[in-house]
N, C-alpha and C positions, 0 to 999 in steps of 0.2 A: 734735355737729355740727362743732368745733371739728378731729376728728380727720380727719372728712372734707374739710373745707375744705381742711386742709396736705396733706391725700393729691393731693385734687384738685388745689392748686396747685404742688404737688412735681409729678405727674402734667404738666400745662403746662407748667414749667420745664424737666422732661426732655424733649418734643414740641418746644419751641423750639431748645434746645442740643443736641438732632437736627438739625432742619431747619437748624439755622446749620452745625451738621459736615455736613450733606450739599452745602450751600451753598461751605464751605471746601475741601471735596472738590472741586467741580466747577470749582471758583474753578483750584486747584490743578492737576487735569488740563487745564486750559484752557490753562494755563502752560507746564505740562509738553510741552503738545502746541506750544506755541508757542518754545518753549526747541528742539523737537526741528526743527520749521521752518527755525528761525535757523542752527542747524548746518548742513542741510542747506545753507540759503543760502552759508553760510561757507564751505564743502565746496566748494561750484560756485564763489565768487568764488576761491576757490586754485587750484582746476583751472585757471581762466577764466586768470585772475594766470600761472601757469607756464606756460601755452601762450601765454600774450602774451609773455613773458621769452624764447622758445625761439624765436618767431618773430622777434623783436626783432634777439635775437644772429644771426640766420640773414640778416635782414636788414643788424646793420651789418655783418657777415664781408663779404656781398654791395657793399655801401658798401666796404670796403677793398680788395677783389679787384678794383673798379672803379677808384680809384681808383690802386693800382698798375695796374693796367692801361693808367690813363691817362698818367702818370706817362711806362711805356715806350713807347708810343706816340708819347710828345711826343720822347720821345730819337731813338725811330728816324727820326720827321720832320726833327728837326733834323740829324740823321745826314744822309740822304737831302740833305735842302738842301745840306750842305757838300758830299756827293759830286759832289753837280750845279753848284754852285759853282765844283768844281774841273775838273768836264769842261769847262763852260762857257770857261776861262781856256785851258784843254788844248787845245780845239778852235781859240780865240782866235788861239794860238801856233803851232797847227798853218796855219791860214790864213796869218798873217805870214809865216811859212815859206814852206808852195806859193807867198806873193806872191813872194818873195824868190825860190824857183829860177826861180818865170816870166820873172822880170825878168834872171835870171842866162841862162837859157834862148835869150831873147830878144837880149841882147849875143852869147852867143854864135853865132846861128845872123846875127846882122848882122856880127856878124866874120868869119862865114863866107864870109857870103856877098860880104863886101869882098875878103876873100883869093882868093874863085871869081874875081873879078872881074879881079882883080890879074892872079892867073893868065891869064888869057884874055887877056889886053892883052899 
């Protein structure tokens, strides 16, 4: 009975240390399958990562293009001001002037009109 007892209990032994390897199997594929997930995740967060980096760069190019943009912009205004600055003064000069022939205008057509006078007398 002694023989059958160790058969039986070998017999058990190998039923348990089955059921543990089917156990460690499933343990394993479980992993496996969870190992293959995480990739995939990792997969998507790099994609996700490079199209953030692409969009990034697209937007500071777009940040510097404005920026020089702005840049010339503020030159051409300042430009603009000094040109009209200078009309301003040009125009200024020009009035001082028409005052000046008015005035020149004006002696002359009264010295004219003194010498008409003269004349006639």
């Amino acid at each position: 009975m002694s023989v059958d007892n160790t058969d039986n209990n070998m017999h058990e032994d190998l039923e348990e240390t089955k059921r543990k390897m089917d156990e460690l199997k499933m343990e394993l594929d479980s992993q496996a399958s969870r190992c293959k997930d995480l990739e995939d995740v990792n997969r998507s967060l790099q994609e996700s990562n490079q199209q953030y980096q692409e969009k990034e760069k697209h937007h500071l190019n777009n940040i510097e293009a404005l920026r020089l943009h702005t840049i010339n912009q503020s030159k051409q205004y300042q430009s603009l001001q000094s040109e009209k600055q200078r009309d301003i003064e040009a125009l200024r000069s020009f009035e001082t002037e028409k005052e000046d022939i008015m005035k020149t205008v004006q002696e002359l057509r009264t010295n004219l009109e003194a010498k008409h006078s003269e004349l006639e007398l």
